[in-house]
KEKE-3310 file (N, C-alpha, C; in steps of 0.2 Angstrom, whole numbers, plus 5000, padded with zeros to 4 digits):
npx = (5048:5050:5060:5050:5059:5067:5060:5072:5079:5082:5082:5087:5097:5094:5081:5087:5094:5082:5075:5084:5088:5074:5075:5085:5081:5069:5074:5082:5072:5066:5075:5073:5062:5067:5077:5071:5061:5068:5075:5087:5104:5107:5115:5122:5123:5110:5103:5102:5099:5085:5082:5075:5079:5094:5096:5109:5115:5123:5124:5111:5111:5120:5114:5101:5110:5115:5102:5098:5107:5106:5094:5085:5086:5103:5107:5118:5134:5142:5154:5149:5136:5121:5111:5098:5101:5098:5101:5117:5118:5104:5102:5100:5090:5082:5083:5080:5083:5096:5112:5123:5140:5151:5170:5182:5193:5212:5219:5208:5208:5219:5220:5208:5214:5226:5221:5213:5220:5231:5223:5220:5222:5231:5229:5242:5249:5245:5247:5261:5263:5258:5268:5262:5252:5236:5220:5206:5195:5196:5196:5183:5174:5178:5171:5157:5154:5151:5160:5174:5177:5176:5188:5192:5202:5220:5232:5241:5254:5244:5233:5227:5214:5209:5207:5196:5189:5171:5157:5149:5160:5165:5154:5150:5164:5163:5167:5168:5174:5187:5200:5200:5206:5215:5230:5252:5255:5245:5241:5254:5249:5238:5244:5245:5259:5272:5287:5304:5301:5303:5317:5312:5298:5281:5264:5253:5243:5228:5215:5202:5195:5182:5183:5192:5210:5225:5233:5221:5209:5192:5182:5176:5160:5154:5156:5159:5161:5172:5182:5183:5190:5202:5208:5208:5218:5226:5241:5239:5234:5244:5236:5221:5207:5196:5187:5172:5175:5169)
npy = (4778:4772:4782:4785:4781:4791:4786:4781:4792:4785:4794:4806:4814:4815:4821:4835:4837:4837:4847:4858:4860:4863:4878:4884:4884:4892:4905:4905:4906:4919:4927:4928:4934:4948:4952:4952:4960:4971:4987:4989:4982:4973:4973:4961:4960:4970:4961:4950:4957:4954:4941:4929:4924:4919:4915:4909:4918:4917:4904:4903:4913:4906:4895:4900:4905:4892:4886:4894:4895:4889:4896:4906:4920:4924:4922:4935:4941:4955:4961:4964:4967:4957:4953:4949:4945:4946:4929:4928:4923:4926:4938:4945:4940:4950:4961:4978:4987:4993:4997:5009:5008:5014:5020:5023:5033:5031:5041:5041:5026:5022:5029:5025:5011:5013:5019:5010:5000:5003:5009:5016:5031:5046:5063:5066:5055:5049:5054:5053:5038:5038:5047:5060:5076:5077:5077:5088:5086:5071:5063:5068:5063:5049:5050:5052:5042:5034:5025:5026:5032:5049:5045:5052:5062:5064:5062:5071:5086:5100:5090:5082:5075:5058:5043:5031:5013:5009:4998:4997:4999:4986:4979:4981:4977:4964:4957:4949:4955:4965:4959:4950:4956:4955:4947:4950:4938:4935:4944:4948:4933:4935:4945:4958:4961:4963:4960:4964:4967:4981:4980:4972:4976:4975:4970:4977:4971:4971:4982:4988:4991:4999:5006:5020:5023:5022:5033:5042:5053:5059:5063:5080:5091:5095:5083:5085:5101:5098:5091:5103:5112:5106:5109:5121:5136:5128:5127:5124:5108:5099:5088:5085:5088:5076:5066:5054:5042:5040)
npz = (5197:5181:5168:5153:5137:5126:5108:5097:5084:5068:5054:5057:5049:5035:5036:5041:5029:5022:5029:5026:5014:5009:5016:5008:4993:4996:5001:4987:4979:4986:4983:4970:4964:4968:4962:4949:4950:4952:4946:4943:4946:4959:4976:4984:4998:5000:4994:5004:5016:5013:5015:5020:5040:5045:5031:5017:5008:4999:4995:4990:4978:4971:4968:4961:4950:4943:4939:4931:4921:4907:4902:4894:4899:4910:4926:4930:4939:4946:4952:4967:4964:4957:4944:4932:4914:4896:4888:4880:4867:4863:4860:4845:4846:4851:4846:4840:4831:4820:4828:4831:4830:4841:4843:4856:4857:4856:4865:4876:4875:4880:4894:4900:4903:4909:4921:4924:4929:4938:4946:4963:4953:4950:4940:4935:4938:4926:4915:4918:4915:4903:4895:4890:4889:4898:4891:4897:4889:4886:4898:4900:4891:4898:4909:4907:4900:4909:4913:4922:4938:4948:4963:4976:4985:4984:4996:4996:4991:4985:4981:4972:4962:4964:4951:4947:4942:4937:4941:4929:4920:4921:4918:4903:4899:4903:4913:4931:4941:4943:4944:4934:4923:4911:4912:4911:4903:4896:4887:4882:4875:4867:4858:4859:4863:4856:4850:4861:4879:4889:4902:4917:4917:4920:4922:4932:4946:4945:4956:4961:4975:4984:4994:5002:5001:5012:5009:5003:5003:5007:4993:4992:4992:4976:4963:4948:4948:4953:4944:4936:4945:4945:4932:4932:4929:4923:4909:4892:4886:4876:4870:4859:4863:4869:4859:4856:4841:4826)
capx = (5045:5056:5056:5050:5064:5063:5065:5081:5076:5087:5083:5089:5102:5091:5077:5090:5095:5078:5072:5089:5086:5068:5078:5088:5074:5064:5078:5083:5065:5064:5079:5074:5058:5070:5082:5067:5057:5073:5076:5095:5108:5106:5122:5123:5121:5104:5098:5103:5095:5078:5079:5074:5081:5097:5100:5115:5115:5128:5122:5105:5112:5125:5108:5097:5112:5113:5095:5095:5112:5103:5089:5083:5090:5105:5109:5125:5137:5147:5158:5145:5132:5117:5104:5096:5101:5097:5107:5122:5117:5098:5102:5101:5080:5077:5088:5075:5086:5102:5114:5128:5147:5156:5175:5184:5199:5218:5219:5206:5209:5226:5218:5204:5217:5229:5214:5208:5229:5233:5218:5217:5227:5229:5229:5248:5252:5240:5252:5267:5264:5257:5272:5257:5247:5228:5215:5201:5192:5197:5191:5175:5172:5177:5167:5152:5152:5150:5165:5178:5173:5182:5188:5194:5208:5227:5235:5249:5253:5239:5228:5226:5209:5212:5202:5195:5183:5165:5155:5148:5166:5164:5149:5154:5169:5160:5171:5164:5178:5193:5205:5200:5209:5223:5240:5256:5257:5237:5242:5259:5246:5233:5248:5247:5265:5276:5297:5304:5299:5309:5320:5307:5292:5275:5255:5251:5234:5222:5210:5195:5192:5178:5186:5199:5217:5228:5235:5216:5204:5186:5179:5171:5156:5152:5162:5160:5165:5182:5187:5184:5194:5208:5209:5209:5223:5232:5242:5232:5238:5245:5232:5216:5202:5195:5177:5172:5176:5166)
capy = (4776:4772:4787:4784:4782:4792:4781:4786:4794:4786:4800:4813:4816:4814:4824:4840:4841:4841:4854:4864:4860:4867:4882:4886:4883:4896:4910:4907:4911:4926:4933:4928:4939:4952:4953:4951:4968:4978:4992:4989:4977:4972:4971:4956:4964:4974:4952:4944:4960:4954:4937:4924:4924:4915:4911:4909:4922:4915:4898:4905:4914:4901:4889:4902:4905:4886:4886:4900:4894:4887:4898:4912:4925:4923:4928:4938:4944:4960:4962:4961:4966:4953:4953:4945:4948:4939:4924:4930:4921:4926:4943:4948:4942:4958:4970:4978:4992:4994:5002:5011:5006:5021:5018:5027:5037:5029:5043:5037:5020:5025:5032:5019:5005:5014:5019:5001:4994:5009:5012:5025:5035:5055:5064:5068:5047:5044:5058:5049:5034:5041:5053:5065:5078:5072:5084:5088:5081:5062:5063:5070:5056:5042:5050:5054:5032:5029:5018:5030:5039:5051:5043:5054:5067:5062:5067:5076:5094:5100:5086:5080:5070:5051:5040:5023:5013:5007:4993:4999:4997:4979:4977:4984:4972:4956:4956:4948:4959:4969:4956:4946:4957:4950:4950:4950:4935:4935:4951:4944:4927:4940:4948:4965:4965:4960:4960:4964:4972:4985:4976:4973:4977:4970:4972:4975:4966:4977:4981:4991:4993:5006:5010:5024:5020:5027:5041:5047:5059:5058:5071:5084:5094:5091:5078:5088:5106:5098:5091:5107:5115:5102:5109:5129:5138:5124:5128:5122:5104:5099:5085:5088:5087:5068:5063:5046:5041:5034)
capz = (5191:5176:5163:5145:5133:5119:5102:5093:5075:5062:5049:5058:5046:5032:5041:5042:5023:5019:5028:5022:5005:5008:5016:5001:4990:4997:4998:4980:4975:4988:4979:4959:4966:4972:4956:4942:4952:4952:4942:4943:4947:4968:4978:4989:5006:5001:4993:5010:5019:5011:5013:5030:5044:5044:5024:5016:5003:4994:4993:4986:4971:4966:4966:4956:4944:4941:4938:4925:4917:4900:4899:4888:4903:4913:4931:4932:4944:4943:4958:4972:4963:4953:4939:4927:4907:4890:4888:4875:4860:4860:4861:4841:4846:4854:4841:4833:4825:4821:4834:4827:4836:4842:4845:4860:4854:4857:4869:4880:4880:4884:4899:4902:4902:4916:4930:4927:4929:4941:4952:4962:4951:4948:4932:4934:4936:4920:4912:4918:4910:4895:4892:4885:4896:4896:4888:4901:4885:4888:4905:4904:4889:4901:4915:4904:4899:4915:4916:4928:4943:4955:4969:4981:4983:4987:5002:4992:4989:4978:4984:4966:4961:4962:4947:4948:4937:4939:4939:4923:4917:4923:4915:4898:4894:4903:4920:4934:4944:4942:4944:4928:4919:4908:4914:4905:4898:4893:4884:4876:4870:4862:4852:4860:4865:4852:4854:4869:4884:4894:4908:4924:4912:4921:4922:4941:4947:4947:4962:4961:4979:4984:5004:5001:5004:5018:5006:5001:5007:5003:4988:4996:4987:4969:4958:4941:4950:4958:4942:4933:4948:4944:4927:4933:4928:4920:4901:4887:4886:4869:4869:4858:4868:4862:4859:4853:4835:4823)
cpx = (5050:5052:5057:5056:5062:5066:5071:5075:5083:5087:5085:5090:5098:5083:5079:5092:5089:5074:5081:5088:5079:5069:5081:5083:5071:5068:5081:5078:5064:5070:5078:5069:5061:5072:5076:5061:5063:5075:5085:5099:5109:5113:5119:5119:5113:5100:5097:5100:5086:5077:5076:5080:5089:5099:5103:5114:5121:5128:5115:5106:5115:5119:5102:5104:5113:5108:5094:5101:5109:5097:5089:5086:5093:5105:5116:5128:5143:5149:5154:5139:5129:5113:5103:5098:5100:5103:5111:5120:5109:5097:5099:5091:5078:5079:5083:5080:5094:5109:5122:5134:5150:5163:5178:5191:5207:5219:5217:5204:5213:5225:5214:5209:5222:5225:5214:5214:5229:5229:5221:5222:5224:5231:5238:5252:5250:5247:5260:5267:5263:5263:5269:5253:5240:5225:5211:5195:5191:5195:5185:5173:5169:5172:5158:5148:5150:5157:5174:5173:5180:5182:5187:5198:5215:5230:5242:5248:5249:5233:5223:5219:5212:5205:5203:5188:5176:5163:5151:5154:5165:5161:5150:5160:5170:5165:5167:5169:5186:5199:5205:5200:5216:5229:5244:5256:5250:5240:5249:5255:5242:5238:5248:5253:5269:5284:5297:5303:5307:5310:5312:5300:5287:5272:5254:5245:5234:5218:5205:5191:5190:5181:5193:5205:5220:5230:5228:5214:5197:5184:5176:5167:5154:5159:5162:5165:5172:5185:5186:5192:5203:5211:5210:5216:5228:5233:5237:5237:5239:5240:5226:5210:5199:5188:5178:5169:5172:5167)
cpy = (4777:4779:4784:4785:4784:4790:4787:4786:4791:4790:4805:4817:4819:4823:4833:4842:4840:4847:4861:4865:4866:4877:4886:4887:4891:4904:4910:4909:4917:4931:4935:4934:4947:4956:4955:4955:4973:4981:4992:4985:4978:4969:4965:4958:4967:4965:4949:4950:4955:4945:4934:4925:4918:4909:4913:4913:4920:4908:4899:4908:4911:4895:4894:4902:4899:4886:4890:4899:4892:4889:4905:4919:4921:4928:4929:4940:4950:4963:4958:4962:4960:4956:4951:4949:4942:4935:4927:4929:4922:4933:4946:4946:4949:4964:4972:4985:4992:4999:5005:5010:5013:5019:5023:5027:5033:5033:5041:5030:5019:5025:5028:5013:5009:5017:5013:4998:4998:5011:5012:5028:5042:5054:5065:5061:5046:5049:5054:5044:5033:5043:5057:5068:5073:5078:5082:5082:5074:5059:5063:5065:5051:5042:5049:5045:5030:5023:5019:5034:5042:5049:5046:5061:5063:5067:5069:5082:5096:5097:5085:5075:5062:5047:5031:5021:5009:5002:4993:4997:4988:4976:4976:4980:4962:4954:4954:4953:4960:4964:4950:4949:4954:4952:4949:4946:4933:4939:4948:4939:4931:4944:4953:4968:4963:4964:4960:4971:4976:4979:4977:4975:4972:4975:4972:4973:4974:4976:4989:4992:4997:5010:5016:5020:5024:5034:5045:5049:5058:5063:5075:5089:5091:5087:5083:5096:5103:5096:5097:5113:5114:5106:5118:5131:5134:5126:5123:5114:5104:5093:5085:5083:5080:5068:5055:5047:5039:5028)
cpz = (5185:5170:5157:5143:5128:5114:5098:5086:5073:5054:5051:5053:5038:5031:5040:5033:5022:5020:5025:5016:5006:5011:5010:4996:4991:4998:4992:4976:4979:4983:4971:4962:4965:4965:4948:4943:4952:4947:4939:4946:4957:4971:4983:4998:5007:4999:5001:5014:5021:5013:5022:5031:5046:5037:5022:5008:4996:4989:4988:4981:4969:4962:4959:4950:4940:4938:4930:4920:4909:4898:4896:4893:4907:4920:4933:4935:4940:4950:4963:4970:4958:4949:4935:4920:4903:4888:4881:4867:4859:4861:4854:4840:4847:4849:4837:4829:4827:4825:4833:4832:4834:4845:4850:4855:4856:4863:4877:4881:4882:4893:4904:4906:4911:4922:4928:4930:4934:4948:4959:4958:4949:4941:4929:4933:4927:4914:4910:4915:4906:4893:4888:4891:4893:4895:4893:4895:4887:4893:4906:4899:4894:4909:4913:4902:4908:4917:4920:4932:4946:4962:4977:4979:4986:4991:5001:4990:4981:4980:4977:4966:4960:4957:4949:4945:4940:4938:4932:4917:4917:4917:4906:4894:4899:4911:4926:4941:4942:4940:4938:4921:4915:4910:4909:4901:4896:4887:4880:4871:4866:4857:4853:4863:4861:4853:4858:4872:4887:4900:4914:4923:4918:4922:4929:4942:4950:4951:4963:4971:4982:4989:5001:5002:5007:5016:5003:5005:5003:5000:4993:4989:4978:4963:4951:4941:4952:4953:4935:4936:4948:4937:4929:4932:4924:4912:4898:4886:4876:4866:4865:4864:4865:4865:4856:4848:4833:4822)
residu = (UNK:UNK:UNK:UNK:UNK:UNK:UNK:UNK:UNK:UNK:UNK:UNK:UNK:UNK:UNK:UNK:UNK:UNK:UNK:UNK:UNK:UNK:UNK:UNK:UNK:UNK:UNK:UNK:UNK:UNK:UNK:UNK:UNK:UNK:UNK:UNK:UNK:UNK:UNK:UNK:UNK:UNK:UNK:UNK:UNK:UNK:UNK:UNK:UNK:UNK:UNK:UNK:UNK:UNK:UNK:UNK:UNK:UNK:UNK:UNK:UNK:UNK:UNK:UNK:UNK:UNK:UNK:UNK:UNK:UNK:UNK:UNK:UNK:UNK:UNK:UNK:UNK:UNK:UNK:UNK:UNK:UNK:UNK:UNK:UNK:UNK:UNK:UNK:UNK:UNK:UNK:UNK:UNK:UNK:UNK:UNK:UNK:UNK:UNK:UNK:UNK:UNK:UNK:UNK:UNK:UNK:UNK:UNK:UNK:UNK:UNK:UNK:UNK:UNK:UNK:UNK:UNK:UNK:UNK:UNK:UNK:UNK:UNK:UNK:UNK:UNK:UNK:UNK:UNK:UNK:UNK:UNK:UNK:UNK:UNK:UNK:UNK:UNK:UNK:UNK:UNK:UNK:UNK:UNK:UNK:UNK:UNK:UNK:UNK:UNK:UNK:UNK:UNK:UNK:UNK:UNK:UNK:UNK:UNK:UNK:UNK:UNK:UNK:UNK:UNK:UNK:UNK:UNK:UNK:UNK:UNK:UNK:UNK:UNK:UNK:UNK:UNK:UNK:UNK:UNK:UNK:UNK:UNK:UNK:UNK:UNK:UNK:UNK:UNK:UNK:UNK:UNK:UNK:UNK:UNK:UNK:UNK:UNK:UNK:UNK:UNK:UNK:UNK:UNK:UNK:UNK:UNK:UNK:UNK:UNK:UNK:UNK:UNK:UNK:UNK:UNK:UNK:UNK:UNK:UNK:UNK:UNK:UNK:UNK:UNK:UNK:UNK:UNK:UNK:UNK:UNK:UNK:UNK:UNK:UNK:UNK:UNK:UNK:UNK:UNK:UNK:UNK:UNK:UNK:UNK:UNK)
# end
């Protein structure tokens, strides 16, 4: 007995991007869910956790950020992590009081500026390219913002604290990562290098990644006692201690 043929589908193709579409769809709303119950910005990895079985995490927030691009909240990216904030220009709706600006010291943005170019770096490199010690001061500011952390320790005699900055840093001067800081010739166009440079003069790309590197070790015990302990015994630096200026 001859066997039935089965008819050919000519929508297959058709057929397959709508149920995709209706895939994406449905992990771009499981994530808005996700992002607009969260307490704080969601990294990537715990989103794609939450969502069905086989979506593309990538392709679902590029689709919600679309989505939210011209509306009264944006969704923003800050390395790997997301979340929702108010669009830039309808921000002065919400201000109900006035919020005093506080400037960081030359000191520490000295300091800020090479962890963010430098990272991981010790208190002895930030010194070195300063040519000024660092006041414990200027540190416990940039750790107290939230926008340095201590990395690690370095596998060098002493076993010195390595610094490096946070997503909070990120956040703070609108970076969606590390690397979309200006380089030299940004930094020439902006006017903050004027005449000439020293011979061989550059900006190194900067990279913010969390994993240690071959020459650290991981902090052990409390972050605040180790860089008190960093500070033990050391001469009184010539530096005054910095707080942030009015």
């Amino acid at each position: 007995m001859a066997q039935a043929l089965r008819p050919i589908e000519l929508f297959d193709d058709e057929a397959t991007l709508a149920r995709e579409e209706e895939a994406l769809r449905d992990a771009a709303r499981v994530a808005e869910a996700l992002l607009f119950a969260a307490s704080e910005p969601l990294d990537e990895t715990e989103i794609a956790r939450r969502l069905p079985d086989g979506a593309d995490v990538e392709a679902a927030l590029a689709r919600l950020k679309q989505d939210y691009a011209d509306r009264g909240v944006t969704l923003t990216r800050v390395g790997r992590k997301w979340f929702f904030r108010t669009a830039a220009d309808l921000g002065w709706v919400l201000a109900r009081e006035q919020v005093e600006q506080r400037k960081l010291s030359r000191a520490a943005l000295e300091t800020l500026a090479i962890v963010a170019y430098h990272q991981p770096v010790t208190r002895a490199e930030i010194e070195d390219i300063r040519g000024v010690a660092v006041a414990k001061g200027t540190l416990d500011v940039l750790l107290e913002t939230g926008w340095i952390r201590l990395r690690g320790r370095r596998r060098a005699p002493g076993r010195p604290l390595t610094y490096g900055t946070t997503d909070s840093f990120l956040m703070q001067f609108g970076l969606e990562q590390i690397g979309d800081l200006p380089g030299l010739e940004e930094l020439k166009g902006a006017g903050l290098f004027d005449g000439r440079l020293p011979k061989g003069f550059d900006v190194p790309q900067p990279t913010d990644d969390a994993s240690l590197k071959e020459d650290e070790e991981p902090l052990e015990g409390d972050a605040e006692a180790a860089l008190e302990l960093d500070y033990l015994q050391e001469p009184d630096a010539p530096e005054e201690p910095e707080a942030l200026e009015e």
